[in-house]
Structures are given as C-alpha cells and as structure tokens.
C-alpha positions in Angstrom: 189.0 79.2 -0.4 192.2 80.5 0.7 192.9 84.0 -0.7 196.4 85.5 -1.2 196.6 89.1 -2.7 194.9 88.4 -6.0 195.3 84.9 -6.0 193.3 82.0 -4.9 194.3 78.7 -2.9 192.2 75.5 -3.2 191.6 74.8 1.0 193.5 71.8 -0.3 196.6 73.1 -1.7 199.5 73.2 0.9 200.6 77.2 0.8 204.0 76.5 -0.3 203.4 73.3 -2.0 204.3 75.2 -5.8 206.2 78.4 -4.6 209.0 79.5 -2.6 209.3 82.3 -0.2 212.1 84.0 -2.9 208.9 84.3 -5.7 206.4 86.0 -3.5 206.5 90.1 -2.1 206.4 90.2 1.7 202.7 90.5 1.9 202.4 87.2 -0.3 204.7 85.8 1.9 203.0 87.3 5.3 199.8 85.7 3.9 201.0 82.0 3.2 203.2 81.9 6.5 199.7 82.6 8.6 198.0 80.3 6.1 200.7 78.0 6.9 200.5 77.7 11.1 196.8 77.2 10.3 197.5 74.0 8.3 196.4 70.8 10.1 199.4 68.8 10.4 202.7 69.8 11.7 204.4 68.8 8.6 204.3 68.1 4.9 206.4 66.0 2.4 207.3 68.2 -0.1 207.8 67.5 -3.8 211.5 67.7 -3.4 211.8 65.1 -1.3 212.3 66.9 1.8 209.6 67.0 4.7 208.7 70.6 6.2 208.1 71.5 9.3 207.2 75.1 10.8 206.2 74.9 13.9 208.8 76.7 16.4 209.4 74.2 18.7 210.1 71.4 16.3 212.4 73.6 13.9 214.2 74.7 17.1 214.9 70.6 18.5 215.3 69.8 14.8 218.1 72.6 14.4 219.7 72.2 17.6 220.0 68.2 16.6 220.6 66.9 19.8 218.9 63.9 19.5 220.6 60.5 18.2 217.8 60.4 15.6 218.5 63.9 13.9 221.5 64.5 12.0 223.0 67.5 10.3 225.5 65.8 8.2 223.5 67.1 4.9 223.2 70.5 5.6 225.5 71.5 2.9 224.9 68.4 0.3 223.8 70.0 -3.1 219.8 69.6 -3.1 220.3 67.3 -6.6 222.9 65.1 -4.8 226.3 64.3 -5.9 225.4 61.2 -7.9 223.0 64.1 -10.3 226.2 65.9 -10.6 228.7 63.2 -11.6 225.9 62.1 -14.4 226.5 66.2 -15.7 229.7 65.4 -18.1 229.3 69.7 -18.4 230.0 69.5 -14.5 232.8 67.2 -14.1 235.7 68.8 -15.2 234.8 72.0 -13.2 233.9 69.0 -10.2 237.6 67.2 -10.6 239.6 70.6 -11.3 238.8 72.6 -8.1 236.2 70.4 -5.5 238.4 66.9 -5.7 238.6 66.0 -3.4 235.4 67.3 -1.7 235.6 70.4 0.4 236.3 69.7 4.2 233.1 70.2 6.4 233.6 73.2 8.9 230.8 74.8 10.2 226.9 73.9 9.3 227.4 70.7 8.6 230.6 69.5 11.0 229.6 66.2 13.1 233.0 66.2 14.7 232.0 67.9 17.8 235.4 68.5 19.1 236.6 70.2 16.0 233.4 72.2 15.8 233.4 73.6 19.1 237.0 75.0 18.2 236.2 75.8 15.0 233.1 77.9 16.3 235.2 79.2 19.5 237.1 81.0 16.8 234.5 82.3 14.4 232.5 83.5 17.1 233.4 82.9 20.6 233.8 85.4 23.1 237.4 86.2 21.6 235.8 85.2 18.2 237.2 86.8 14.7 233.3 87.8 14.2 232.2 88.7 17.6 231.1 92.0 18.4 232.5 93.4 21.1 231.3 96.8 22.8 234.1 98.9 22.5 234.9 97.7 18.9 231.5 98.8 17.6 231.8 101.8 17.1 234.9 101.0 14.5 232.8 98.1 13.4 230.1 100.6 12.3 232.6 102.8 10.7 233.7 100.3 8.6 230.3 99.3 7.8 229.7 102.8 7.0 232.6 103.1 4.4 231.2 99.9 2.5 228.2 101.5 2.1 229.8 104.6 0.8 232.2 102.6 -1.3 229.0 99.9 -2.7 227.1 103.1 -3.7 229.6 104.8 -5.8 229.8 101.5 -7.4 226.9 100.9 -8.6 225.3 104.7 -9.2 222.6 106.1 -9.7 220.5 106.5 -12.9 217.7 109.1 -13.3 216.8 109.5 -9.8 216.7 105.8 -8.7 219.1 103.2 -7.2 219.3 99.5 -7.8 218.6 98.2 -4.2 219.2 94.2 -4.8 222.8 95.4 -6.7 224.0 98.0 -4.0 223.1 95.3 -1.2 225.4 92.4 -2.7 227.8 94.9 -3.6 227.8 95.7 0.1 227.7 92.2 1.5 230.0 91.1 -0.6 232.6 93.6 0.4 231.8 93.4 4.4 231.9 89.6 4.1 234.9 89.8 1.6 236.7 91.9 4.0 236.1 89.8 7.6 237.4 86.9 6.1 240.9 88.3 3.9 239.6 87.9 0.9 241.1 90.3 -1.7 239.0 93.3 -2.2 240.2 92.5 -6.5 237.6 89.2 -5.7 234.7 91.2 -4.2 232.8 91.9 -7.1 233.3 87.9 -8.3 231.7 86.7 -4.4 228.0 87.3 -5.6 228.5 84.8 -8.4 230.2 82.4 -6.7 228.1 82.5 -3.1 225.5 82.2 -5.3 226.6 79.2 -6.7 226.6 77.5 -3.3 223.5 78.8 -2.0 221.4 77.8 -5.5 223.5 74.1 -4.8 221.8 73.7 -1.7 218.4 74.8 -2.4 217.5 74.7 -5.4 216.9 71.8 -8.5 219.2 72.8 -11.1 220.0 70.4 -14.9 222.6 70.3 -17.4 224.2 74.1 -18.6 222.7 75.2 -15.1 224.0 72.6 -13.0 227.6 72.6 -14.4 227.9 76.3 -13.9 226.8 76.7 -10.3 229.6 73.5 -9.9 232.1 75.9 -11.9 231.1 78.8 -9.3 231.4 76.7 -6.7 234.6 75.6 -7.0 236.1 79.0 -8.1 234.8 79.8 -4.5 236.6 77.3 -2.9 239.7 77.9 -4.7 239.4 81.0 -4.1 239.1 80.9 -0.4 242.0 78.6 -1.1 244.3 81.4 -1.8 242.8 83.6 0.5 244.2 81.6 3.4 247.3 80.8 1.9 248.4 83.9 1.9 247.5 85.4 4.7 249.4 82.6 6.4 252.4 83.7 4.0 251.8 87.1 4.8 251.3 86.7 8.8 248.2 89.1 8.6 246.6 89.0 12.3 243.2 88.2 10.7 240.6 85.0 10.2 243.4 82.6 8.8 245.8 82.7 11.4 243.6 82.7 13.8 242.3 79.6 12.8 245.6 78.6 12.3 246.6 79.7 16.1 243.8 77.4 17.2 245.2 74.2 15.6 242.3 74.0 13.3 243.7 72.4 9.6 243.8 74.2 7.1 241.6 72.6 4.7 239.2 73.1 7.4 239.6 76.9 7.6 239.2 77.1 3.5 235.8 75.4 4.0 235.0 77.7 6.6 236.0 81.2 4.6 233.7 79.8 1.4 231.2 79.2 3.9 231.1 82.6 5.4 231.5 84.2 1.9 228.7 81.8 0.5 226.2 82.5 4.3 227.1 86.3 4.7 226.2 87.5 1.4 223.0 85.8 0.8 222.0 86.1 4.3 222.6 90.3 4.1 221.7 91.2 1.1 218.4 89.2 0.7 217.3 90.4 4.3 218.1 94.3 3.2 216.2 93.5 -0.1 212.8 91.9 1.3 213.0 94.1 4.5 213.4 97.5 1.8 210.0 96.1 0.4 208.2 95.7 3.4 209.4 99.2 5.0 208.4 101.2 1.9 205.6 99.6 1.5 204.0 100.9 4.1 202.3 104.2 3.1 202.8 105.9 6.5 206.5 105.1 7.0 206.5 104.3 10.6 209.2 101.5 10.7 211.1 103.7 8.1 211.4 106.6 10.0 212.2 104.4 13.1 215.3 104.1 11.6 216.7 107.9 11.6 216.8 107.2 15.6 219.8 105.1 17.3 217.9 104.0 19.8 215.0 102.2 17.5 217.0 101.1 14.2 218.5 98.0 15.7 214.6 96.9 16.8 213.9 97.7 12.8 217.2 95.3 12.0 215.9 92.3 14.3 212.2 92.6 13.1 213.6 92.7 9.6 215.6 89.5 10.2 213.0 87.6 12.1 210.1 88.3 9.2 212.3 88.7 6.6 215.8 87.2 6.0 217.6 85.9 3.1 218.0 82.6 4.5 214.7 81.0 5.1 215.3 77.2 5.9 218.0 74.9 6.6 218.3 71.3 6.2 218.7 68.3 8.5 218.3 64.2 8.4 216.2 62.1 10.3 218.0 59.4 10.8 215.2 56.7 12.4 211.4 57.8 12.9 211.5 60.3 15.7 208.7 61.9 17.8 209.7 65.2 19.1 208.6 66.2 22.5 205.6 68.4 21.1 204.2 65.4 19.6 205.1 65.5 15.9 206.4 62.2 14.2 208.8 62.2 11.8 210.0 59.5 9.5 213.0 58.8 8.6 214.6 60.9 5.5 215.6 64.2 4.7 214.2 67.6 6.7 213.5 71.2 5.7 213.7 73.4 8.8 211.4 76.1 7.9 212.6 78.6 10.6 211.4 82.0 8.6 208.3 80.2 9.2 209.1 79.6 13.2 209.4 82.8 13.3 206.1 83.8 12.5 204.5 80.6 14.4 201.8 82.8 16.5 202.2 80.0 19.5 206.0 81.8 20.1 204.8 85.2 18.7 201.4 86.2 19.2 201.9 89.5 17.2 204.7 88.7 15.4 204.0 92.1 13.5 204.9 94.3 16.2 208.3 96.3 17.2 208.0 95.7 20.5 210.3 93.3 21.8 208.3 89.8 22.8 207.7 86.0 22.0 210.8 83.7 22.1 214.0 84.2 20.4 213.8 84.3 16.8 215.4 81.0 15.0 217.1 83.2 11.8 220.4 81.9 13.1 219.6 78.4 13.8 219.8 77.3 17.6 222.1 75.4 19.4 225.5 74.7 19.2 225.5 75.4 15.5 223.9 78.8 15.7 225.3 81.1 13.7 229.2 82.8 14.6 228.5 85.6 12.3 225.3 87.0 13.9 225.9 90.1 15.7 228.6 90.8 13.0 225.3 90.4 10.2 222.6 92.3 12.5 224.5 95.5 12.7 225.3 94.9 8.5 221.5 95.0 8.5 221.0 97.7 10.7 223.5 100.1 9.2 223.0 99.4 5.5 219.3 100.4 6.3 220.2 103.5 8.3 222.5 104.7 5.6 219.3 104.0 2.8 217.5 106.3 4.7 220.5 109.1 5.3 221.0 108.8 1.6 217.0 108.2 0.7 214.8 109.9 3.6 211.8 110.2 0.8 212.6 107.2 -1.4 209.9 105.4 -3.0 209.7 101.7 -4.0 209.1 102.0 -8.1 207.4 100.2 -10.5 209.0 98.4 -13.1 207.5 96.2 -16.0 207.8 92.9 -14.0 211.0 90.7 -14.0 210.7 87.3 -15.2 209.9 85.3 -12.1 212.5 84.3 -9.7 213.9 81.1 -9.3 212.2 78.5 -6.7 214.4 78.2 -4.1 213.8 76.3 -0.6 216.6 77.8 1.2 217.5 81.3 0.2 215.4 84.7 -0.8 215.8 87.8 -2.0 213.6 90.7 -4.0 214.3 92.7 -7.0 214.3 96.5 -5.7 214.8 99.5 -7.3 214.0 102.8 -5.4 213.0 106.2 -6.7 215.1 108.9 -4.7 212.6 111.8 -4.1 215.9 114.1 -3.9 219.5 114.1 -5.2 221.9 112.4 -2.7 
C-alpha cells in the first residue's frame, strides 16, 4: 500500500488517477509526485481522454514539439470541446455575441511559425514588452512593490489575519492588468474572466457551469478587445503598439493580451498561494526567512516555481504513434504534459527539495520556442510578492479554518485557499 498523509493508495491505483494537483496541500502533492516517477510505465491514459506523461525528458521533446508527429494546435481548445459547447443553448448566445468568430491563435497554441516568432520577438525578445532588462529592474520592482501596497489595502485585514489567495489575484491581476493596458477600472473583473479561460482548458465543466465560464470568456476577449483599441487610438507607447509596430494584426494582439491576462494571473497567484503553504509550513522557517535577504529570495522564487506553480500541465496532440528518443511510445491522440511533475522527476533532480541551485532547467515555462515571454517578468512577481509577505508578516502563521468545500479538479491549473494569522499589526 501506498500511503499519502492519512490516506491510503491501492499499489494499483495510478496517484493522480481521481485527484488533481489543485485538491491536494503541498505535502499531498510532494507525496504523489514521488509516488508518481516510481510508477512503472512512462505514461497513463487518463479518464479524460488525455494521456500523461511525467518524465522530464518526454514533457520537455513533447513541449518543445519539434517533431512532425507532435502538435500544439490544441493547447488552448476548451477541455470539453467546442462541439460540448455548441450543444449548451445557456452558452451560445454568450458563444455568438463576443467569441464569433473564434479568437485568433497567438501565442501557446500559434502553428504559424513565422507569425509566432514575431509575435514572441515582441512579447519577450531581447527588446520584448515583458523582458527584464538589468537596468529597468529596479523600476520593475518598484512597481511591483506599489501593487502589493495597493492589493493589500484592498483587500484588508480582519482580526489579525489576511486572505492570502484574495490579496494574490488582487496582485496578479493588477501587475498583469497593467503590462498589457488594460484599464486599471477592469482589474478587479480579470480574476473572473482569466478564470474562465484557465477552467475552459482544464477542467470538465456542464450546463449553468459551462455557459458561464463561455460568458467570462468572452467578456475577456472583448475586453482585451478594447484594451487594444484604444491604446492604438491613444498612441500609448505600450504592448498594443508595439505589436502593432511589428506588423503583427490586430486580432492577433487581442488574442495575445487575453492570453497574458488569462496565463499571468493564474500562473502568479496560484504559485504565491501553494508556495505560502509550503514555506509556513515548515515549523523552523528556513526558506521563509531566506527571503528577508536579496541575495537568497530569488532562489526561494525559482524553488517555489519549480515545486509549486499555478500552472501544472499543458496540453499537446500526437498526431501519429511516436517513440520519443528515451524510449516511450505514444499513440496517437491527445497529450497532458505534466511538467510540475518533470520538475520533480529525480532522474533531472536528484534532491529536488533542496535550495541549492542543481539538476536541469525547470520546465514551469514550457521549453522551446514556445517557452514562456512573460517569465522573468512572473519570477520577480513571485519573488517580490513573497518578500513583501514577509516585510508585512515576519511572524505570520498559516491558520486553521473549518475546511472549504473541496476544490475543483483541474488538470491544468492550481492554487490553495490561504489565510494567514499576522503575529503583529502591520
């Protein structure tokens, strides 16, 4: 038997064959991920449809793509599929008013390689809108800083806690919000509607449930729709024009604000949220307190990313039966690129528990030409959103609640409910 906190896995029962990495606490999650790289095949066909795989050299040729037989053309299809959707009459005016017709690819999921190289050249380049460049950090941070001021005053503080999971969207949304010209009246609406996309892609939604997340979603896009539109109007030097300036069309550059909007905020707040869990949890503080010093807190940022981030998988197609070059087969069909899992495969990490810098480069950003524009710009997000917790928090304390109903299954995205006790006014 396989044992898991208090529970108990049959030796049979795949560890993530019935939950999802955003319904377990770190050390559940710590526990099935080294149950998982001890399973005996290098993949499994999950009950979704999709087929898992883990290990880091597969997840890093399968994200890369390079190979005739992989595709990434579904990266951003709605886990249910359109047909599901077009049979939800509660989802097709929301589909026909705001997402006819559908949204231009533009980043993930963009198979025109020529477009996507300028496309990605502008997001995150060397001259990139999000690239972060040494002597613009230290106004980067600033900024940073300012959202973290401006998140907290927003949400509060109520008998000597803080709602964690609230003041990290609040922040996300406002850092991602602003990099992209989005109105900072819209910020508070960017949680719904990211979350809208990101529950689209990974998780299996019906009826009332379904036709909202479709509602969200195009709000989002329409959204982003104006965002663009008037920055053009406006001239703004900021992410519209630039796309603009690189001959990129529009409808393009609407698709690749939602996208950002949608990616930044889950990816930010879910990694401050699950990475607040793990550091407080630890009754000896050690990566906590790492964090007072410069010189340590981005280490804390990157661990927290590689064991912990808010995007846990990605998807790809196989197009014909491929064997990749460490010897795994894959069928043809649908793919889930478990690269939280990579991260933790011992084979590429041997303690991937540690600080210290070692193993290969962690696959939270995906690899290959489709890595990630946004990053640096979401490492240091990490990084000083964590610093300023502690600043604000030194002697804060995870509390216990009366549990939550359970969180939603989700193959893609993760998160944690947090609230912290203070130990001290601000």
């Amino acid at each position: 038997m396989y044992r898991v906190d208090s529970q108990v896995l049959p030796v049979a029962e795949f560890p993530f064959a019935t939950v999802t990495a955003n319904q377990l606490s770190f050390a559940e999650r710590d526990e099935r991920y080294r149950l998982l790289h001890e399973w005996p095949q290098p993949s499994y066909r999950h009950r979704s449809g999709l087929r898992m795989i883990w290990k880091y050299d597969d997840v890093r040729a399968v994200l890369a793509a390079e190979r005739p037989e992989i595709s990434r053309a579904n990266s951003l299809e709605p886990l249910v599929g359109y047909p599901r959707i077009a049979a939800t009459p509660r989802a097709l005016p929301h589909l026909f008013r705001h997402l006819i017709p559908l949204p231009a690819t533009a980043t993930a999921d963009l198979t025109d390689d020529r477009l996507h190289r300028k496309v990605w050249n502008t997001m995150g380049g060397p001259a990139g809108h999000f690239t972060l460049r040494a002597a613009e950090r230290p106004a980067r941070v600033a900024a940073m800083v300012e959202h973290f001021d401006a998140a907290l005053a927003e949400i509060g503080t109520a008998e000597a806690t803080l709602d964690v999971t609230a003041l990290s969207i609040a922040y996300a949304t406002g850092i991602t919000g602003s990099a992209v010209g989005l109105p900072a009246a819209e910020w508070r609406r960017v949680a719904v509607w990211s979350g809208a996309q990101s529950g689209l892609l990974g998780r299996w939604m019906r009826g009332r449930e379904l036709a909202g997340a479709v509602a969200a979603l195009g709000q989002l896009f329409t959204a982003s729709g104006r965002a663009v539109d008037h920055d053009l109007r406006s001239g703004t030097v900021g992410f519209a024009t630039r796309m603009r300036d690189a001959g990129i069309p529009r409808r393009v550059a609407v698709s690749a604000v939602a996208n950002s909007l949608a990616a930044g905020v889950h990816t930010v707040s879910g990694s401050i949220q699950q990475g607040v869990q793990r550091l407080l949890s630890d009754p000896e503080r050690l990566w906590w307190d790492l964090l007072a010093d410069p010189a340590t807190s981005g280490d804390i940022a990157v661990k927290v990313l590689q064991l912990d981030p808010g995007l846990v998988a990605w998807k790809r197609r196989i197009l014909r039966p491929v064997t990749l070059a460490g010897g795994t087969e894959l069928p043809a069909g649908p793919v889930l690129v478990m690269f939280a899992a990579a991260n933790r495969d011992p084979a590429a990490f041997p303690d991937c528990l540690s600080t210290a810098r070692g193993g290969k480069m962690p696959l939270t950003f995906g690899f290959g030409a489709h890595i990630c524009p946004g990053k640096q710009s979401a490492t240091l997000a990490v990084e000083v959103f964590l610093q300023q917790l502690r600043r604000v928090a030194p002697r804060a304390r995870l509390v216990e609640e009366v549990p939550a109903p359970g969180r939603a299954a989700d193959l893609l995205f993760s998160g944690a409910d947090i609230r912290i006790g203070l130990g001290g006014r601000l």
